[in-house]
C-alpha positions in Angstrom: 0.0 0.0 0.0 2.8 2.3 0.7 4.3 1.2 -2.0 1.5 2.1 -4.1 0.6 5.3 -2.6 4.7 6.5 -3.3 4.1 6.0 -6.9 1.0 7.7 -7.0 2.7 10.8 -5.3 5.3 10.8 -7.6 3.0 10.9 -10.7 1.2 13.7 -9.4 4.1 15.3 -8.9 5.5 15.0 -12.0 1.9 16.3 -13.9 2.3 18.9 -11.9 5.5 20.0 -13.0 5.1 19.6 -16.6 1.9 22.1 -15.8 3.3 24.2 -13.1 1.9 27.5 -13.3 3.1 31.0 -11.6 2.7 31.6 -7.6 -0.3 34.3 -7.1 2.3 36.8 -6.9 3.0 37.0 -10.3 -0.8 37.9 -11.4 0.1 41.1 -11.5 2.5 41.8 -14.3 4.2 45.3 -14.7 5.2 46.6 -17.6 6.8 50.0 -18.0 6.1 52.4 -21.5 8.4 55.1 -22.1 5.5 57.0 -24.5 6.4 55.0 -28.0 4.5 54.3 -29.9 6.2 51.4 -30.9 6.6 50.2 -26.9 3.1 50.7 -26.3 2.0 48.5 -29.4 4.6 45.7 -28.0 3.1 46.1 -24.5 -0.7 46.1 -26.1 0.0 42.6 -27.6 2.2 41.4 -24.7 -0.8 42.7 -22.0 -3.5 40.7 -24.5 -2.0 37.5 -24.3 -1.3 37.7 -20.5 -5.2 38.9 -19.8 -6.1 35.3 -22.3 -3.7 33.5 -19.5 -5.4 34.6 -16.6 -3.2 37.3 -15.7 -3.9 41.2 -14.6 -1.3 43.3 -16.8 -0.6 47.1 -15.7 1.6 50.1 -17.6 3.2 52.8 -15.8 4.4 55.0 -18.3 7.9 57.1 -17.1 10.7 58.3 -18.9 13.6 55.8 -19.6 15.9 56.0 -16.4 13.1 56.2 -13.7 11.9 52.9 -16.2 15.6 51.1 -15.4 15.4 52.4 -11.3 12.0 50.6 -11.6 13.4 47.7 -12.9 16.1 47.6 -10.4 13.8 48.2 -7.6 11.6 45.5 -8.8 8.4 48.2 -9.3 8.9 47.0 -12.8 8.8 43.6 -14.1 9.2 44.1 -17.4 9.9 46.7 -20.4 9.9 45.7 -24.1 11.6 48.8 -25.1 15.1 48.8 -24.3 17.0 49.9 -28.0 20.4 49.2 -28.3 22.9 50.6 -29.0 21.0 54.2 -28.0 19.9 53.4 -24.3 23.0 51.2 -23.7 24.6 54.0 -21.7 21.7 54.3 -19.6 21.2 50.7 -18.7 24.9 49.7 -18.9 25.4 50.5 -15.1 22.6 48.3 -14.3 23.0 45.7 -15.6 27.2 45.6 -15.0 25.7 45.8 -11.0 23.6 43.0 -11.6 20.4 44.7 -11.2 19.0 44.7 -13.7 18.6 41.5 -16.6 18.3 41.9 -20.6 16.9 38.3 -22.4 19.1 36.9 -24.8 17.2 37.3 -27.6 16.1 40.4 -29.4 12.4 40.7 -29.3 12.9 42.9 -32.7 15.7 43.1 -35.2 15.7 46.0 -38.1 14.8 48.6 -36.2 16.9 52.2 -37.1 16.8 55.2 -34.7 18.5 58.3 -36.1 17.9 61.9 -37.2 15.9 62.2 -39.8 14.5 65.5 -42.2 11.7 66.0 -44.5 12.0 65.3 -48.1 11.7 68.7 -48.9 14.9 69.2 -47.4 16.9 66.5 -48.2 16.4 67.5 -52.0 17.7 71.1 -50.5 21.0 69.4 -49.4 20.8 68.8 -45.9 21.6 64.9 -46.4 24.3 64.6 -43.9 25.1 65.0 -39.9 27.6 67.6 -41.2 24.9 69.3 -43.3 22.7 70.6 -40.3 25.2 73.4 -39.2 25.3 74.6 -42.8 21.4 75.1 -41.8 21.9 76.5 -38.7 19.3 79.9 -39.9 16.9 78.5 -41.8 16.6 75.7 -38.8 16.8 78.5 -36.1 19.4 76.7 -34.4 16.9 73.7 -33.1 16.7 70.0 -33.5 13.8 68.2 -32.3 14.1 65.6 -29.9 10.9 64.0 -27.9 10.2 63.2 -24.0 12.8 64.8 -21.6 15.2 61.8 -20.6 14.8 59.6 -23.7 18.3 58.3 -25.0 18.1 60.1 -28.2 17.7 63.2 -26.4 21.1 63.1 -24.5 22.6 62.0 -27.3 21.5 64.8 -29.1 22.5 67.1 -26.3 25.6 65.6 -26.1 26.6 66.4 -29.5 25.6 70.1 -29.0 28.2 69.9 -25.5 31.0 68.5 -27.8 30.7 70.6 -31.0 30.4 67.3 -32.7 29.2 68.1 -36.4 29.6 71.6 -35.7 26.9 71.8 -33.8 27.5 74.0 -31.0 25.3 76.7 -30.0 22.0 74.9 -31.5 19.2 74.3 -29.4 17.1 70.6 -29.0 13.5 71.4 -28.2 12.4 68.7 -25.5 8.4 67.8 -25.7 7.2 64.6 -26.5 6.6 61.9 -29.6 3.3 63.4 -30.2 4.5 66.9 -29.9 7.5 66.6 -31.8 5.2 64.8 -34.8 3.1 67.9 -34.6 5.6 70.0 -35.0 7.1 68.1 -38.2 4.3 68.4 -39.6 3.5 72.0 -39.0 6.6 72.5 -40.5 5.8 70.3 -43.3 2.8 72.7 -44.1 5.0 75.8 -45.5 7.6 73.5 -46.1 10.0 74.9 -43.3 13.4 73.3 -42.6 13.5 71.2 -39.2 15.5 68.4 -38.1 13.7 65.6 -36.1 14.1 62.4 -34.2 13.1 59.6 -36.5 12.7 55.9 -36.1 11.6 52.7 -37.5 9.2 51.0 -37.0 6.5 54.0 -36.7 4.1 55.2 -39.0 6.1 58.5 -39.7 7.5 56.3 -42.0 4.4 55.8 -44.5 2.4 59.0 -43.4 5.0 61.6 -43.5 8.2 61.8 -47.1 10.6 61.9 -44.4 14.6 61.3 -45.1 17.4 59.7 -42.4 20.4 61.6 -42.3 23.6 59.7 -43.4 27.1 60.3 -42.2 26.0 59.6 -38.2 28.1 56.4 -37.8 30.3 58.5 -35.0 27.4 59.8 -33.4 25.7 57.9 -30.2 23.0 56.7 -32.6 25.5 54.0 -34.3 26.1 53.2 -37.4 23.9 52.1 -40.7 21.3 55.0 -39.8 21.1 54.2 -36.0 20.7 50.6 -36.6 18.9 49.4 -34.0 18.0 45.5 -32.2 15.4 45.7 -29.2 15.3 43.8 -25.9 13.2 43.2 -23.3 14.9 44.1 -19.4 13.3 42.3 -16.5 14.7 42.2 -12.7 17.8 39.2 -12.3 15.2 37.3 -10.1 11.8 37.3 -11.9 12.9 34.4 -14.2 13.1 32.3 -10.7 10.1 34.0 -9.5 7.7 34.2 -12.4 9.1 31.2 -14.7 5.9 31.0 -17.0 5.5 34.9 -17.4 9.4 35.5 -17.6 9.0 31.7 -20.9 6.4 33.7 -22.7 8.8 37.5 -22.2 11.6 35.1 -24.1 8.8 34.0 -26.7 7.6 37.2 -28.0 9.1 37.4 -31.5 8.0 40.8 -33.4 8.5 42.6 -36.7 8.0 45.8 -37.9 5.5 44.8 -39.8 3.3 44.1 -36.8 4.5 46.9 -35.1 3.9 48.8 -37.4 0.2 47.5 -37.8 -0.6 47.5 -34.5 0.6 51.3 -34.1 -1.5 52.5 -36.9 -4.5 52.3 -34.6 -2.5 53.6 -32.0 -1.7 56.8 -34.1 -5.8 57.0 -35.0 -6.9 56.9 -31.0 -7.2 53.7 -30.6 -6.4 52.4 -26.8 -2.8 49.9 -27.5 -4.6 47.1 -25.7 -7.6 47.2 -28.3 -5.3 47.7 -30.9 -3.5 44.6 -30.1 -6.4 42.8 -29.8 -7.9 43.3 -33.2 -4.3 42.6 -34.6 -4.2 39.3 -33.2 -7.7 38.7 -33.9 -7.1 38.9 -37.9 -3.2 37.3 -37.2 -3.6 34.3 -34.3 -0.8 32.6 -36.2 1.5 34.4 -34.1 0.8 32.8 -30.8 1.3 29.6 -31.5 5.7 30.8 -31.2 4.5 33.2 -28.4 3.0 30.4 -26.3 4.9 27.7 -26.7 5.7 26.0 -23.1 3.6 28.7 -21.9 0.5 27.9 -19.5 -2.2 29.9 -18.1 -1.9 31.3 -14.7 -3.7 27.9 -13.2 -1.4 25.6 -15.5 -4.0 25.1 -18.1 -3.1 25.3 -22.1 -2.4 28.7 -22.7 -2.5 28.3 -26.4 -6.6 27.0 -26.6 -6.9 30.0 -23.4 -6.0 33.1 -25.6 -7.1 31.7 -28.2 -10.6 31.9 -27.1 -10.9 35.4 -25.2 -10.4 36.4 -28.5 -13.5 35.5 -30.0 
């Protein structure tokens, strides 16, 4: 009987290993949005498939360092947003101290993130880094740069501080995505010279003849017009803590394609969570890589779980 009973135990066990879901603790799963577009359309699909697993996903949007203290402090549990090479400074520190973990895997690859000019002024001869101080009047001395704190910001500051590209004595106007869109395109109206923080994936690309400048290699934005691979950070421990959330982190696999889909609707009002959802309504061939070895919350199959609450 005991004999019996020992084997039975050790079957159980082992079913419930191969479906061992998260502790309680991990229901609530934080993300953290710098105010991307792109990051919120990541988060919106990320947040959709955890609600179809049982799970109660928040966003705290903040700029990009009080996002890493957040990480490190374990407020945060995860950001899909970190681009590298650009926010590499800012994260380096972190993650040499061991506070703070970036996954293995890129969750996107092709992304660029450099300056960038309207078409309009390309075709005037502003093509280069070194062109923009042979604009300096007709540009009134300003490059555009988005939310204060954001990596491309300080790295446009930092080549006003070091007269890299001649640039010294221009000003960067801080304001945000949205704000810095409206003024590109303000400007596009009487086709007025400006200078703007551009990036891909985003709509800007489609909606707006826009150029990147070439010739930035040197510059913090990196080579092959900012060339960019994105990763997702999450606190050294929540791997040990969160193993199911932290399998399906590892799993998401996007393009710009999708991004770029999904942020369409973001651009046009939509909330990124409803955005996602009607994405991955019309594409559920993508879960099927997202999910794999992932469960719901209460160790059920995740793939049949978010599956249905989208229908």
């Amino acid at each position: 009987m005991k004999l019996k009973l020992a084997v039975i135990t050790a079957a159980t066990l082992c079913t419930q290993m191969v479906f061992a879901a998260d502790p309680a603790s991990c229901k609530a799963v934080r993300f953290a949005d710098v105010g991307w577009s792109d990051i919120a359309a990541t988060t919106g699909l990320a947040s959709v498939v955890l609600e179809g697993l049982g799970y109660k996903p928040t966003v705290t949007i903040a700029s990009v360092p009080i996002t890493f203290a957040g990480i490190k402090s374990k407020q945060i549990d995860a950001f899909l947003g970190y681009w590298n090479p650009t926010m590499t400074p800012i994260i380096e520190p972190f993650v040499k101290a061991g506070q703070i973990k970036v996954l293995d895997t890129p969750n996107l690859v092709g992304a660029k993130y450099t300056l960038a000019v309207p078409a309009y002024l390309y075709d005037k001869g502003l093509k280069t880094f070194a062109d923009i101080a042979k604009f300096k009047t007709e540009l009134d001395g300003k490059i555009h740069g988005i939310e204060p704190g954001n990596d491309g910001n300080l790295i446009i500051q930092g080549m006003l501080d070091k007269n890299e590209f001649g640039l010294k004595g221009f000003k960067m106007v801080e304001s945000s995505e949205a704000g810095m869109l409206a003024e590109v395109q303000r400007a596009g109206r009487s086709s007025k010279p400006i200078v703007f923080l551009g990036w891909e994936p985003h709509p800007m690309n489609v909606q707006m003849k826009m150029k990147y400048l070439e010739g930035g290699d040197t510059s913090g934005f990196g080579p092959n017009y900012g060339e960019s691979k994105v990763f997702t950070a999450i606190p050294p421990s929540y791997e040990t803590r969160c193993p199911n959330v932290a399998t399906l982190l590892k799993n998401l696999q996007f393009t710009t394609t999708i991004e770029n889909m999904v942020m369409v609707d973001i651009i046009n009002k939509a909330k990124p969570n409803d955005a996602a959802r009607t994405y991955l309504k019309k594409n559920p061939g993508v879960l099927e890589g997202w999910l794999k070895g992932v469960t719901t919350l209460d160790g059920k199959d995740g793939l049949a779980a978010v599956t249905a609450s989208l229908k």
